[in-house]
SEFIZA-3560 file (N, C-alpha, C; in Angstrom, 3 decimals):
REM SEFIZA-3560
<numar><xx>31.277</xx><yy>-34.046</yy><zz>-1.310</zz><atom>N</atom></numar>
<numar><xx>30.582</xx><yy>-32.978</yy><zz>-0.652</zz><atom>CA</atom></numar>
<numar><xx>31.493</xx><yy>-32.360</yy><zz>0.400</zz><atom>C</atom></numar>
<numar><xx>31.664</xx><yy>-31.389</yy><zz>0.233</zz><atom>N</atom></numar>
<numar><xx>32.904</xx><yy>-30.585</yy><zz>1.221</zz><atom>CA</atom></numar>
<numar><xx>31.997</xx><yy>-29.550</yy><zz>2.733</zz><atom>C</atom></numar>
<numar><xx>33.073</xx><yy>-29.081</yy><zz>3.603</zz><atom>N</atom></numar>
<numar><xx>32.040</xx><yy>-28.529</yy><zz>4.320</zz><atom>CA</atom></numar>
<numar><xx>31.225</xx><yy>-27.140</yy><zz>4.124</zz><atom>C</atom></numar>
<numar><xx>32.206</xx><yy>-26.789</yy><zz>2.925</zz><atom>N</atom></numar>
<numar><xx>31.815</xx><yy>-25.567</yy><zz>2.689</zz><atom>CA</atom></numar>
<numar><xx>30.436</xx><yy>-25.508</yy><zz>1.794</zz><atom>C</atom></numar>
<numar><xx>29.968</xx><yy>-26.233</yy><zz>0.931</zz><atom>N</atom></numar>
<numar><xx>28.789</xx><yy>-26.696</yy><zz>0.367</zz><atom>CA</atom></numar>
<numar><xx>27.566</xx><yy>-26.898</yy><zz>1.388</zz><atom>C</atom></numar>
<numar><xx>27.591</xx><yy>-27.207</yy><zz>2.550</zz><atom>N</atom></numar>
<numar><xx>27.135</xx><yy>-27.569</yy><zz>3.556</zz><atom>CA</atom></numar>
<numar><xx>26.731</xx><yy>-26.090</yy><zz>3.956</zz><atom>C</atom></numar>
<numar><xx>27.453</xx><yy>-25.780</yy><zz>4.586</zz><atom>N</atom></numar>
<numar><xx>27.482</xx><yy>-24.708</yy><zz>5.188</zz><atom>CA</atom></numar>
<numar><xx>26.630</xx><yy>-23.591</yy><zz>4.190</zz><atom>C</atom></numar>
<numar><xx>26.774</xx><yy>-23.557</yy><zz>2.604</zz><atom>N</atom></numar>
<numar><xx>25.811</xx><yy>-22.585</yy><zz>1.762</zz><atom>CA</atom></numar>
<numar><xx>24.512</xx><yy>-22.919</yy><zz>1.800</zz><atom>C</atom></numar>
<numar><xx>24.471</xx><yy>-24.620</yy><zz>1.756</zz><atom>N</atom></numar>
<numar><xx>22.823</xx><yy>-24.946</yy><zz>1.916</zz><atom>CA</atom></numar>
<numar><xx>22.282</xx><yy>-24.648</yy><zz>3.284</zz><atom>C</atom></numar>
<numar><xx>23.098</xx><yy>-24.716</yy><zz>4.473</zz><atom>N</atom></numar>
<numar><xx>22.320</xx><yy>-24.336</yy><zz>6.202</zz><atom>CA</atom></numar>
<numar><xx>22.029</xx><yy>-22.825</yy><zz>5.472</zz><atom>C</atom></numar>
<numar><xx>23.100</xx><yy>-21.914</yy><zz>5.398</zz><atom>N</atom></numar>
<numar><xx>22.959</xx><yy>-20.482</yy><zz>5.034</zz><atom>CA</atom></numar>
<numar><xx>21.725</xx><yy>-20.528</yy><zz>4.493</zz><atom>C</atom></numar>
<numar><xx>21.308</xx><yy>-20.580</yy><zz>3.271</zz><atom>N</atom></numar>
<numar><xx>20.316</xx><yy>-20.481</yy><zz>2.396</zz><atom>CA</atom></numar>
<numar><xx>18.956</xx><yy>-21.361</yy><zz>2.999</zz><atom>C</atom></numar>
<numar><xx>19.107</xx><yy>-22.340</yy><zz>3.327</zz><atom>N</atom></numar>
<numar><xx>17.677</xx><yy>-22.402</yy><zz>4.346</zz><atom>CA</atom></numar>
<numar><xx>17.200</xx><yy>-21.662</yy><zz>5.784</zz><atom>C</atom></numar>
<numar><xx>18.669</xx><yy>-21.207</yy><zz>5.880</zz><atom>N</atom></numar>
<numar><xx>18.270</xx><yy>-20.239</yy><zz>7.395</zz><atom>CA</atom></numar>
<numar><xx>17.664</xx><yy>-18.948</yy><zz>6.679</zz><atom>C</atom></numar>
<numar><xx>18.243</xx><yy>-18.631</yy><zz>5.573</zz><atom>N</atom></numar>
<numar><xx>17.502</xx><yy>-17.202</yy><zz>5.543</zz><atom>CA</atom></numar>
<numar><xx>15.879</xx><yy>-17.359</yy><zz>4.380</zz><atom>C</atom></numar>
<numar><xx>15.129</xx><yy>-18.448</yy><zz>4.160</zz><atom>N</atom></numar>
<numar><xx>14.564</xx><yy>-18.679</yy><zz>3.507</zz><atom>CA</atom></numar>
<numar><xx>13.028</xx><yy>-18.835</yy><zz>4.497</zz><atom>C</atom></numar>
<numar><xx>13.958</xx><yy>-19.781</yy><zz>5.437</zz><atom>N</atom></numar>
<numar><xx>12.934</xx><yy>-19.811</yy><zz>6.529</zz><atom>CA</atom></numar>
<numar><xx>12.873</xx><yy>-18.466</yy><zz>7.282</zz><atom>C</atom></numar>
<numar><xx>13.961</xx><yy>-17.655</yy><zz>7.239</zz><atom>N</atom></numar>
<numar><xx>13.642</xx><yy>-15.609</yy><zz>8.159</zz><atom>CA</atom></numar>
<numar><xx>12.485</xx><yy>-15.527</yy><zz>7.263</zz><atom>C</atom></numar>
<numar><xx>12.725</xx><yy>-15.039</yy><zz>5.881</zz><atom>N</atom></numar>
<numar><xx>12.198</xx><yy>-14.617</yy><zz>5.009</zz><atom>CA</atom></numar>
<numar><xx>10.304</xx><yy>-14.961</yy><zz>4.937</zz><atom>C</atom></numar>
<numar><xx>10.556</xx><yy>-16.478</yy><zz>4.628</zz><atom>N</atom></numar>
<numar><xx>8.986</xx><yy>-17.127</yy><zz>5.005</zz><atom>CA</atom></numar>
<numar><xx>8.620</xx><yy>-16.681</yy><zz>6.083</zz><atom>C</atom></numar>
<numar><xx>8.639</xx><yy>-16.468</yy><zz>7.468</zz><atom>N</atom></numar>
<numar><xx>8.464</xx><yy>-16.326</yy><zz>8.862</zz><atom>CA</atom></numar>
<numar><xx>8.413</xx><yy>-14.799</yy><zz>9.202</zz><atom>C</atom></numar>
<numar><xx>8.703</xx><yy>-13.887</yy><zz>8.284</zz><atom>N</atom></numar>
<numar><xx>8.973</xx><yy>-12.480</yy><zz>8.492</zz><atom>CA</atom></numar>
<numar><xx>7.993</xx><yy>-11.801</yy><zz>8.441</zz><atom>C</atom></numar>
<numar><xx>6.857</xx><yy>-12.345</yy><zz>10.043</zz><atom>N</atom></numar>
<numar><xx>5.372</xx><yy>-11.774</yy><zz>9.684</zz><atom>CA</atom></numar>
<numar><xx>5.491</xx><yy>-10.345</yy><zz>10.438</zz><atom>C</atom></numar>
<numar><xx>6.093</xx><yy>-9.512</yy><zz>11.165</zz><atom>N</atom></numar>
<numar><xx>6.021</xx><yy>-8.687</yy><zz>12.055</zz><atom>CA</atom></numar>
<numar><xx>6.925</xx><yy>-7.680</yy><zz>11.730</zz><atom>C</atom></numar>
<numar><xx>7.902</xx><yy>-7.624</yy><zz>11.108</zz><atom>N</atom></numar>
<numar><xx>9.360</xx><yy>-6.844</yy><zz>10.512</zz><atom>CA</atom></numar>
<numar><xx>8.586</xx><yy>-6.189</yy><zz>9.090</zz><atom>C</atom></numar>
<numar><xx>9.218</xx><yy>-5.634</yy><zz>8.313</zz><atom>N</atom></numar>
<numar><xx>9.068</xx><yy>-4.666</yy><zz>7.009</zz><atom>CA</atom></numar>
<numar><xx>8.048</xx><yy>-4.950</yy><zz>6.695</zz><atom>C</atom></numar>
<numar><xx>7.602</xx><yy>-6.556</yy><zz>6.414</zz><atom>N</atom></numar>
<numar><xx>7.036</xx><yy>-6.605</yy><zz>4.933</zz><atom>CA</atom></numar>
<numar><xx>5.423</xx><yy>-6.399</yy><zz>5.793</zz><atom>C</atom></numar>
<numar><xx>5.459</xx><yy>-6.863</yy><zz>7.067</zz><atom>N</atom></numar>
<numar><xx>3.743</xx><yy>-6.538</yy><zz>6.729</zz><atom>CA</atom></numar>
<numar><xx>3.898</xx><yy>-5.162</yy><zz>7.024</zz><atom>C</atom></numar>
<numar><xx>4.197</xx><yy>-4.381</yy><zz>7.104</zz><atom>N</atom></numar>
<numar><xx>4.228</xx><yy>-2.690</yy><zz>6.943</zz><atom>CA</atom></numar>
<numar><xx>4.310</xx><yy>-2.419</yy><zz>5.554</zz><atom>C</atom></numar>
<numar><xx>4.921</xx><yy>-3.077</yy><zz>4.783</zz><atom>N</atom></numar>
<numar><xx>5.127</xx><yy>-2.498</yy><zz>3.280</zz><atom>CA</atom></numar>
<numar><xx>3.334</xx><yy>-2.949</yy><zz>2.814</zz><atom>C</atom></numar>
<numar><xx>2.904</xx><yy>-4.013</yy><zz>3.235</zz><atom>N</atom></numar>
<numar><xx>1.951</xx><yy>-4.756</yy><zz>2.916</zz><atom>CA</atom></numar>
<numar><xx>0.460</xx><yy>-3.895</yy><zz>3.030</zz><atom>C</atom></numar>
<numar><xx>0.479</xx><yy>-3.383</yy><zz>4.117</zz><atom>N</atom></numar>
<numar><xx>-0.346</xx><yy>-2.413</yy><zz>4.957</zz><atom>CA</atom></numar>
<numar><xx>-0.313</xx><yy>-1.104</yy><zz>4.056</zz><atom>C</atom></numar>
<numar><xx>0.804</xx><yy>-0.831</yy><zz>3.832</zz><atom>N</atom></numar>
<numar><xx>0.782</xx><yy>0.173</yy><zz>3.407</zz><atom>CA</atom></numar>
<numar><xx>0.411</xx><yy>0.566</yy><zz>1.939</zz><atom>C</atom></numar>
<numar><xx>0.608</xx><yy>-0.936</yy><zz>1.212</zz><atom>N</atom></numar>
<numar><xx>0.155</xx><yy>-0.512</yy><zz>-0.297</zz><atom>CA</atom></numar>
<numar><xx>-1.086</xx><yy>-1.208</yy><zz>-0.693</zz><atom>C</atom></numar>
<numar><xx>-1.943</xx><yy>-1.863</yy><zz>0.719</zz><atom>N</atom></numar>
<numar><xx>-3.405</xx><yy>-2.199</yy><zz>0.558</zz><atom>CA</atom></numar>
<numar><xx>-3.800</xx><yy>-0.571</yy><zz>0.464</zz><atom>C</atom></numar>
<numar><xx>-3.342</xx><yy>0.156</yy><zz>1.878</zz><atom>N</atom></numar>
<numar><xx>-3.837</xx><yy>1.582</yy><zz>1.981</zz><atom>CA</atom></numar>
<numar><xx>-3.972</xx><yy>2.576</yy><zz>0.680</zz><atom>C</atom></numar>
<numar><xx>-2.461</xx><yy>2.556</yy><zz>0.044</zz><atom>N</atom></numar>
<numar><xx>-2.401</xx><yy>2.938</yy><zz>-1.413</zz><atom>CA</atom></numar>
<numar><xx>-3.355</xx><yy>2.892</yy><zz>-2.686</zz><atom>C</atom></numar>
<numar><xx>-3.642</xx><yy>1.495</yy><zz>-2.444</zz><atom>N</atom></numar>
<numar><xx>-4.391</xx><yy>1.158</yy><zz>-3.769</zz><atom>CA</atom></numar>
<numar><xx>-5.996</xx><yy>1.021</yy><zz>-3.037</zz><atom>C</atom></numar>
<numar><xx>-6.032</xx><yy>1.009</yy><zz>-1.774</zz><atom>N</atom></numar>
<numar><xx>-7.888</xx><yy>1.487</yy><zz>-1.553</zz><atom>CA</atom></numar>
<numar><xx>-7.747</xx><yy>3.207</yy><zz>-1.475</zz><atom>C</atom></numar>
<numar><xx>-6.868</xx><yy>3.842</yy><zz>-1.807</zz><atom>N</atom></numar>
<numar><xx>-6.972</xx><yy>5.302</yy><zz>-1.437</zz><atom>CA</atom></numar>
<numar><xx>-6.907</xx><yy>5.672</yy><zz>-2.612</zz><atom>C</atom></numar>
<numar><xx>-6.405</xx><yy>4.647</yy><zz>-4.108</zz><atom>N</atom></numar>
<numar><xx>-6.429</xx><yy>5.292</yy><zz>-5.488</zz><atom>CA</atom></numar>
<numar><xx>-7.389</xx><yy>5.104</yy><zz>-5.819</zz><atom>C</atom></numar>
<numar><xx>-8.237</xx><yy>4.049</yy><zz>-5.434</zz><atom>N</atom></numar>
<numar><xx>-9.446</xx><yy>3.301</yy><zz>-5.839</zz><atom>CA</atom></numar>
<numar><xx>-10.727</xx><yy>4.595</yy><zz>-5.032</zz><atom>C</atom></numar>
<numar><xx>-10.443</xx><yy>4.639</yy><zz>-4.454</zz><atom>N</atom></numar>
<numar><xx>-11.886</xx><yy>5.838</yy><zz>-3.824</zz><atom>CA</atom></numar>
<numar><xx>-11.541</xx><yy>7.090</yy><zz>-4.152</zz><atom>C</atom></numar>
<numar><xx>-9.952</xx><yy>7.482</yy><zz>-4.655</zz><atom>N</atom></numar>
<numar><xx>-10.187</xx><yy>8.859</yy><zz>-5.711</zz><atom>CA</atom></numar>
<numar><xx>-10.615</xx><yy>8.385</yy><zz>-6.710</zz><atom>C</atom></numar>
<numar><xx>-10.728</xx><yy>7.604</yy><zz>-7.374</zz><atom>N</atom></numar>
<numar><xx>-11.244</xx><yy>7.670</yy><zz>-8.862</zz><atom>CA</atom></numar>
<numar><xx>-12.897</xx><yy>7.465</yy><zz>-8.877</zz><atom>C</atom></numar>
<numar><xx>-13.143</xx><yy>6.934</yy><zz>-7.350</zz><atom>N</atom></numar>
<numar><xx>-14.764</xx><yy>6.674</yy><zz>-7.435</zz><atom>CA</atom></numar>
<numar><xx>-15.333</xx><yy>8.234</yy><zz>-6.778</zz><atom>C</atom></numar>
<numar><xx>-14.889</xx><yy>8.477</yy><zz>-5.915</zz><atom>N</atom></numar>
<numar><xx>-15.440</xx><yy>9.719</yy><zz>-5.310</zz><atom>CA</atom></numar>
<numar><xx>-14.116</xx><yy>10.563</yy><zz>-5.055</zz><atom>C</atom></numar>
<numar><xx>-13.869</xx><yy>11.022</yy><zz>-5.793</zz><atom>N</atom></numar>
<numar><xx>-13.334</xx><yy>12.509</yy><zz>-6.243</zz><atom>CA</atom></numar>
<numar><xx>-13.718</xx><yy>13.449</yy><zz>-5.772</zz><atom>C</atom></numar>
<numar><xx>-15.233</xx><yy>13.730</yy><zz>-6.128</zz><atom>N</atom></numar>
<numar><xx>-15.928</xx><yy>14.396</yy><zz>-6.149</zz><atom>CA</atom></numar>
<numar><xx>-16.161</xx><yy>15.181</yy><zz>-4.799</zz><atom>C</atom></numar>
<numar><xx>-15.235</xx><yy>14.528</yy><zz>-3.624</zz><atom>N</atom></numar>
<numar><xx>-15.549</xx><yy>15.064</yy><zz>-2.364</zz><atom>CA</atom></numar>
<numar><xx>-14.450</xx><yy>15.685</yy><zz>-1.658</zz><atom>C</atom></numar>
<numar><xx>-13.415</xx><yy>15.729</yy><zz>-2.713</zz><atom>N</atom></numar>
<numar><xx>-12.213</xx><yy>16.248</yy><zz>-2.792</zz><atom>CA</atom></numar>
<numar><xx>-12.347</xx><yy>17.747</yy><zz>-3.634</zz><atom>C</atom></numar>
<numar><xx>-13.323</xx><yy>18.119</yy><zz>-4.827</zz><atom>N</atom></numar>
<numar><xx>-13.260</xx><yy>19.067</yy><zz>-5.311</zz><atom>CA</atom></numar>
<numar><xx>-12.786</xx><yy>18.751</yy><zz>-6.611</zz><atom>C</atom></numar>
<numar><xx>-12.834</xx><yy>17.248</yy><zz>-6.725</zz><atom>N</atom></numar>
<numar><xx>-12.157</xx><yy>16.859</yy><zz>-8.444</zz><atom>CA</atom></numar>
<numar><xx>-13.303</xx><yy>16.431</yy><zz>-9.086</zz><atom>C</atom></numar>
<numar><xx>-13.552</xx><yy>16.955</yy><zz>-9.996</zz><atom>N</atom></numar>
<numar><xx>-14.951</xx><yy>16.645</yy><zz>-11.337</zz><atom>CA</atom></numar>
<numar><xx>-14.908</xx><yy>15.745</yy><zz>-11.669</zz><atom>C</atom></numar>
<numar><xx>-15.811</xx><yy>14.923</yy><zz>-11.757</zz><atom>N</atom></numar>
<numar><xx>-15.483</xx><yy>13.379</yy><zz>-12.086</zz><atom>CA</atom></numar>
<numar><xx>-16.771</xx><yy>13.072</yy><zz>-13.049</zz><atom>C</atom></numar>
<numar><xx>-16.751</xx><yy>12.429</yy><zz>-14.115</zz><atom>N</atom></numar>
<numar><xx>-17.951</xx><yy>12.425</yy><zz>-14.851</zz><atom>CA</atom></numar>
<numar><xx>-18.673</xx><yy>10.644</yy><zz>-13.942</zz><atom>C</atom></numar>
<numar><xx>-17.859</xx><yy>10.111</yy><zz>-13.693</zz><atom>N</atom></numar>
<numar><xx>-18.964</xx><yy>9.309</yy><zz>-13.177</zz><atom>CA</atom></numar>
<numar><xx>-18.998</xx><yy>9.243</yy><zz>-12.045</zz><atom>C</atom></numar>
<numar><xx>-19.328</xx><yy>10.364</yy><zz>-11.046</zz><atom>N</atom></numar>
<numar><xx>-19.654</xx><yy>9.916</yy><zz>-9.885</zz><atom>CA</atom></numar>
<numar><xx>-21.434</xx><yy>9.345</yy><zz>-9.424</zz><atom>C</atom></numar>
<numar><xx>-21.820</xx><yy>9.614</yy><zz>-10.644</zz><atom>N</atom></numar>
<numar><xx>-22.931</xx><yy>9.230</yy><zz>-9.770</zz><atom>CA</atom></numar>
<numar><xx>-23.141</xx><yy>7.860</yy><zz>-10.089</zz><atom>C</atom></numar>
<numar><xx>-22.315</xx><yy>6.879</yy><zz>-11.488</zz><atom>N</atom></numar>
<numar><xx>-22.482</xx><yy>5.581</yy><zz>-11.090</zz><atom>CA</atom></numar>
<numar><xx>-21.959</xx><yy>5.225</yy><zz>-10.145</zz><atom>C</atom></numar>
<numar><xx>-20.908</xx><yy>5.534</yy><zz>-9.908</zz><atom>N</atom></numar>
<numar><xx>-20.160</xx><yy>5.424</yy><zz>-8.746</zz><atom>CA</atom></numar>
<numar><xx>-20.912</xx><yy>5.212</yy><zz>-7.408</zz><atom>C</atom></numar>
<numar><xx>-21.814</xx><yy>5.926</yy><zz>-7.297</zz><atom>N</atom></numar>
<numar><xx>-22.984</xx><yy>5.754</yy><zz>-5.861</zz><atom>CA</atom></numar>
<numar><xx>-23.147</xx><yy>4.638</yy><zz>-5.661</zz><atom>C</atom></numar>
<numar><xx>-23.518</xx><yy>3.911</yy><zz>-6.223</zz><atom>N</atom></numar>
<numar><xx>-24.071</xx><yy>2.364</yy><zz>-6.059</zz><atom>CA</atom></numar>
<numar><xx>-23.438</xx><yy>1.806</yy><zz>-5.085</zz><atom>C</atom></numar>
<numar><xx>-21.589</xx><yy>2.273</yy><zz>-5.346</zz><atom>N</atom></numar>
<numar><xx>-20.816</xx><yy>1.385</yy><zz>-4.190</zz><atom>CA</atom></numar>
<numar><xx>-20.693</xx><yy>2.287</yy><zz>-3.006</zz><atom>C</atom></numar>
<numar><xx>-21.277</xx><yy>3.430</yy><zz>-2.241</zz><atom>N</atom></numar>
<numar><xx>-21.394</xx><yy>3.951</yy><zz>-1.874</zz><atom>CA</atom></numar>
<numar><xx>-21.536</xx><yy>3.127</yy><zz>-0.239</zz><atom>C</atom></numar>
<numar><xx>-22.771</xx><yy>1.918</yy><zz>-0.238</zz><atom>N</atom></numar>
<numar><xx>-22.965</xx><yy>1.363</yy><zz>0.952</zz><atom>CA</atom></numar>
<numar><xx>-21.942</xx><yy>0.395</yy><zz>1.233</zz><atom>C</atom></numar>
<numar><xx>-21.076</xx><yy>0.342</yy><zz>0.405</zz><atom>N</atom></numar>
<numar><xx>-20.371</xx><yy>-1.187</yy><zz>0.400</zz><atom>CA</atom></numar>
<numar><xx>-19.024</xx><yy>-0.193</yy><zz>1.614</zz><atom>C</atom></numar>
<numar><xx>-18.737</xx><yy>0.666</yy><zz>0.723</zz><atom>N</atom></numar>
<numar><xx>-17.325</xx><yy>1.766</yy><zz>1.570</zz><atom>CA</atom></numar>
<numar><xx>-17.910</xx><yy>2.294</yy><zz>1.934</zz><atom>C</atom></numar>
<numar><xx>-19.238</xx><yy>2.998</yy><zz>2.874</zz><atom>N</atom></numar>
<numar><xx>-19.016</xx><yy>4.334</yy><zz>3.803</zz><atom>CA</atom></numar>
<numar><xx>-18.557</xx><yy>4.320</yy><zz>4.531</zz><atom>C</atom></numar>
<numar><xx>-18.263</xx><yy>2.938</yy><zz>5.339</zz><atom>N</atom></numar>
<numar><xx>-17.086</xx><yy>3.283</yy><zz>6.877</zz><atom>CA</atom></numar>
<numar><xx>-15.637</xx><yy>3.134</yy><zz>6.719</zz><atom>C</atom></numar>
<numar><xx>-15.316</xx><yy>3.419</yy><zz>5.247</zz><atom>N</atom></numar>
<numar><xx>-13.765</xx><yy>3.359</yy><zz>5.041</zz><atom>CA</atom></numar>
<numar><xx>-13.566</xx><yy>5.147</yy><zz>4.216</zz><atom>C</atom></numar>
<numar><xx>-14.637</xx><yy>5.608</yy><zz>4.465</zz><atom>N</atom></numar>
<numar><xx>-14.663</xx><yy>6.950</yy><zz>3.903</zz><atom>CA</atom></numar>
<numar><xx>-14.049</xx><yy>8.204</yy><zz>4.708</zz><atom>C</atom></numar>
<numar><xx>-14.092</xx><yy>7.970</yy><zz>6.061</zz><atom>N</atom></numar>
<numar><xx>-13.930</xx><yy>8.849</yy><zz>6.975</zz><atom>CA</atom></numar>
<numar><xx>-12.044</xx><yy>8.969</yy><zz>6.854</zz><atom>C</atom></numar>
<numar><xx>-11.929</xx><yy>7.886</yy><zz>6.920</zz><atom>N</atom></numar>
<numar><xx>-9.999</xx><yy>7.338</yy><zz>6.967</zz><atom>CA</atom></numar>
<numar><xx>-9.770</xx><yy>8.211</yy><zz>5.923</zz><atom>C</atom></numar>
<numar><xx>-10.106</xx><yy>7.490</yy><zz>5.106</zz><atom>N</atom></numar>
<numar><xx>-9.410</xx><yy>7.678</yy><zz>3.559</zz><atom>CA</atom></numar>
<numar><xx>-9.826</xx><yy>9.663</yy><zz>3.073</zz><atom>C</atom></numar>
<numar><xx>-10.572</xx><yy>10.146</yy><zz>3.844</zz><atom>N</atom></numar>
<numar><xx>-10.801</xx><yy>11.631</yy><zz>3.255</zz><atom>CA</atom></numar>
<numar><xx>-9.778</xx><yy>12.498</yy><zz>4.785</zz><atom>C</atom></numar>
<numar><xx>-9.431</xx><yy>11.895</yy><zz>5.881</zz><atom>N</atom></numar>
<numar><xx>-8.040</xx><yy>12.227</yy><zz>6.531</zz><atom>CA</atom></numar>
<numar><xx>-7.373</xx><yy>12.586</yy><zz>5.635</zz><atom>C</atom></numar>
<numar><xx>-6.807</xx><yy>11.070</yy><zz>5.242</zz><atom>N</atom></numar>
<numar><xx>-5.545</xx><yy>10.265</yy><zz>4.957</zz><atom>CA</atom></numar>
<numar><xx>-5.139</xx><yy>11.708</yy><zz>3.254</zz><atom>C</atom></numar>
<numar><xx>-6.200</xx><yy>11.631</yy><zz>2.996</zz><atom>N</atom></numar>
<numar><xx>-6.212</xx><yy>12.396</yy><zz>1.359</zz><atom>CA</atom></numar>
<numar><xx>-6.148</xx><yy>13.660</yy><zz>2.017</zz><atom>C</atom></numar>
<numar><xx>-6.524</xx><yy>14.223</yy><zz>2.449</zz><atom>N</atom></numar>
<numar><xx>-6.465</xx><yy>15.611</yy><zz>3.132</zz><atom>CA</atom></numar>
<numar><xx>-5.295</xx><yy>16.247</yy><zz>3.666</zz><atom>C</atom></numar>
<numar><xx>-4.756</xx><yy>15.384</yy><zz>3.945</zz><atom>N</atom></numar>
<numar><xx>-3.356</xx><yy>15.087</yy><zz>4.917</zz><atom>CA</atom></numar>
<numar><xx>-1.773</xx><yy>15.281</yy><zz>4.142</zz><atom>C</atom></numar>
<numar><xx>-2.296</xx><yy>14.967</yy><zz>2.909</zz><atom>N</atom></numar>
<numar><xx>-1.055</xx><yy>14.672</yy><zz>2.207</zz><atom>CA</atom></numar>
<numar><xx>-0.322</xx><yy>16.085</yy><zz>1.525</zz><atom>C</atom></numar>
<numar><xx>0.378</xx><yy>16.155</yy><zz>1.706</zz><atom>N</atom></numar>
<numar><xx>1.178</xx><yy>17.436</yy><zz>0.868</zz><atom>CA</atom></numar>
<numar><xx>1.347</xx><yy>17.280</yy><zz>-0.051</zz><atom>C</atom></numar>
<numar><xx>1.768</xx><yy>16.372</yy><zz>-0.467</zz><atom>N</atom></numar>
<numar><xx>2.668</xx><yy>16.084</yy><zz>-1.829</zz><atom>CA</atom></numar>
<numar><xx>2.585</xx><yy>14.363</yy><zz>-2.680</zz><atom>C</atom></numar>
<numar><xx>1.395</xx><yy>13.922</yy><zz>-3.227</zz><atom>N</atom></numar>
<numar><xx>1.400</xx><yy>12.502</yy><zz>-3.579</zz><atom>CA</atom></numar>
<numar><xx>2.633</xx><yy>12.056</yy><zz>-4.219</zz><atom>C</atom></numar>
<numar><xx>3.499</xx><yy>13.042</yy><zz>-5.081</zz><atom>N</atom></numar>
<numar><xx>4.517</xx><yy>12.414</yy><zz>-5.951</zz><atom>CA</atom></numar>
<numar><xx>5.714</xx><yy>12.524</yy><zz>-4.966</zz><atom>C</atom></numar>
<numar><xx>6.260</xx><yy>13.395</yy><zz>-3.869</zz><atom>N</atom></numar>
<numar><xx>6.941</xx><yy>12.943</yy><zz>-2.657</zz><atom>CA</atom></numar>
<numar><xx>6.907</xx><yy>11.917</yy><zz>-2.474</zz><atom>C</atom></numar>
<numar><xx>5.012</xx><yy>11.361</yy><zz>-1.518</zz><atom>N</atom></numar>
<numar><xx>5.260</xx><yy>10.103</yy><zz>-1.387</zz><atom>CA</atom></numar>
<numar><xx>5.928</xx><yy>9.123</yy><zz>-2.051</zz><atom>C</atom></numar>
<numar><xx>5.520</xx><yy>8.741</yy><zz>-3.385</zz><atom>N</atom></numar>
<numar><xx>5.608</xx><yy>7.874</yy><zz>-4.224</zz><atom>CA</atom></numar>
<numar><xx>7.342</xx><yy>7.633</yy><zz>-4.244</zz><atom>C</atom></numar>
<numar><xx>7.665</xx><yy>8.562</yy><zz>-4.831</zz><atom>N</atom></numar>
<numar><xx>8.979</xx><yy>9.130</yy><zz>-4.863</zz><atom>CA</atom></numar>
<numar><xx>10.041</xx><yy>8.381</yy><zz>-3.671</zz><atom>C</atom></numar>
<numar><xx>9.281</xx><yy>8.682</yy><zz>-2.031</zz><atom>N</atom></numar>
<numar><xx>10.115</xx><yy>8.144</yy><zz>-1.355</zz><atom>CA</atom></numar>
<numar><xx>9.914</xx><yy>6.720</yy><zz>-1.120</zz><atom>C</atom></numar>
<numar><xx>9.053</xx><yy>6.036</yy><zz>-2.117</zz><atom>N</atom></numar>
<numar><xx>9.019</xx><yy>4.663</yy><zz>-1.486</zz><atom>CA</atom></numar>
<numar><xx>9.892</xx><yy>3.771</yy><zz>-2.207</zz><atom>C</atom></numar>
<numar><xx>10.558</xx><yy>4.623</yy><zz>-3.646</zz><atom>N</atom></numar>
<numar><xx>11.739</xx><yy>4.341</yy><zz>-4.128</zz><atom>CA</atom></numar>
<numar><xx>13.642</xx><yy>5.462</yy><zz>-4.203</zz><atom>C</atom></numar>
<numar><xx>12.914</xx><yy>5.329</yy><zz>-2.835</zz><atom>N</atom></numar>
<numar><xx>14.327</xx><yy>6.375</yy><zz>-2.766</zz><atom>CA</atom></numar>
<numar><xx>14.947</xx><yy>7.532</yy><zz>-3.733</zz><atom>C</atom></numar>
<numar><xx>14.106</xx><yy>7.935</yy><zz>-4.458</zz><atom>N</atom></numar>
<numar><xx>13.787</xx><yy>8.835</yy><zz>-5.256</zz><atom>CA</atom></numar>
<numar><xx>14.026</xx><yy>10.469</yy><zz>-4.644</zz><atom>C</atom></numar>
<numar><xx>14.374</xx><yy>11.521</yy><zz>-4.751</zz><atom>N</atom></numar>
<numar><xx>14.837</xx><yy>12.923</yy><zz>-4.083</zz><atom>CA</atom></numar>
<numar><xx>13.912</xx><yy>13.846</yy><zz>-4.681</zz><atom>C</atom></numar>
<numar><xx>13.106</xx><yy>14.200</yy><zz>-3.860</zz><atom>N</atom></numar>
<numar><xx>11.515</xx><yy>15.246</yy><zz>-4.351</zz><atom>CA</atom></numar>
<numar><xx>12.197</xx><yy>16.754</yy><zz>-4.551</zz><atom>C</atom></numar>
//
């Protein structure tokens, strides 16, 4: 066992343990951000309809109506707000709109 072997295994548990421990840096922002994503794709496809997009099932859709109304207010901002959805998307893989 040489020291340099040594030295790859400290390396590789030091950055394993950053990695595990990396509650405050990127990832819970990336994390945050694609709960936001996928509850903001999930309430266009249920209520559309309040956007001006025809939706044939919005009215089963009602049912879940009481479960999200206080995540409705955000999310019709957040949708309102946006210029360009395929920008976004685009820049979350470094992609050039």
């Amino acid at each position: 066992m040489s020291k340099d072997f040594f030295s790859k295994i400290k390396k590789n548990v030091k950055l394993f343990v950053q990695g595990a421990t990396d509650f405050d840096r990127k990832s819970k922002s990336l994390l945050i951000k694609e709960s936001h994503n996928e509850m903001d794709e999930f309430l266009l496809l249920c209520f559309g309809d309040l956007l001006g997009i025809p939706l044939p099932t919005s009215y089963y859709s009602l049912e879940l109506l009481p479960l999200i109304a206080d995540d409705l207010d955000g999310w019709h901002n957040r949708m309102s707000g946006r210029l360009s959805v395929w920008q976004e998307k685009w820049a979350d893989y470094d992609f050039d709109a």
